[in-house]
C-alpha positions in Angstrom: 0.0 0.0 0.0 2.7 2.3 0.5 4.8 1.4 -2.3 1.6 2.3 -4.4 1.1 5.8 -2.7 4.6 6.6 -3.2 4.3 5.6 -7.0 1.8 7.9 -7.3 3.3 11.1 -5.7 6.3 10.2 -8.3 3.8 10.2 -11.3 2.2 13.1 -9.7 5.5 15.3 -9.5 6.5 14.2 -12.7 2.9 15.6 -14.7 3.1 18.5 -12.6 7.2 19.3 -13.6 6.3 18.0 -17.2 3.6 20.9 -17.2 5.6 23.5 -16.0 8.3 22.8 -18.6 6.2 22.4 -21.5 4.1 25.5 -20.7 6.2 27.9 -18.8 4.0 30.7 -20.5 1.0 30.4 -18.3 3.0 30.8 -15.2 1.4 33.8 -13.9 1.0 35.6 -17.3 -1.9 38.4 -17.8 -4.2 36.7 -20.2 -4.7 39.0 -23.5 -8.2 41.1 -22.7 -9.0 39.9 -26.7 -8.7 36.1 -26.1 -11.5 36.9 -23.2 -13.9 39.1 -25.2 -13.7 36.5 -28.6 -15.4 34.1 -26.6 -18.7 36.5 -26.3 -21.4 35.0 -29.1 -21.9 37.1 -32.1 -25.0 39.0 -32.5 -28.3 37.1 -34.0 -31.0 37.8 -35.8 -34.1 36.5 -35.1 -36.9 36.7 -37.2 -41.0 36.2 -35.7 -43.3 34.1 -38.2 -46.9 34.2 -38.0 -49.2 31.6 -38.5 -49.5 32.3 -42.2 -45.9 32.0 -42.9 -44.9 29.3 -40.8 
């Protein structure tokens, strides 16, 4: 049981160092205010039908 617990904190350390290596860029970083505001939904139109139309 402890051999298995200790195999996991390895594995666990080594994701978390492997992160940090391959993406040092989001350590901290301000994100860029137009990554935020692209994910707002473009504006629809909508269009009412009547009974006759539809």
């Amino acid at each position: 049981m402890r051999v298995m617990n200790v195999i996991r904190m390895l594995l666990l350390g080594s994701l978390i160092v492997a992160g940090h290596i391959l993406y040092p860029e989001g350590d901290g970083n301000i994100p860029d205010p137009a990554s935020v505001t692209s994910l707002a939904p473009a504006p629809v139109t909508v269009t009412i039908l009547d009974a006759r139309t539809s």
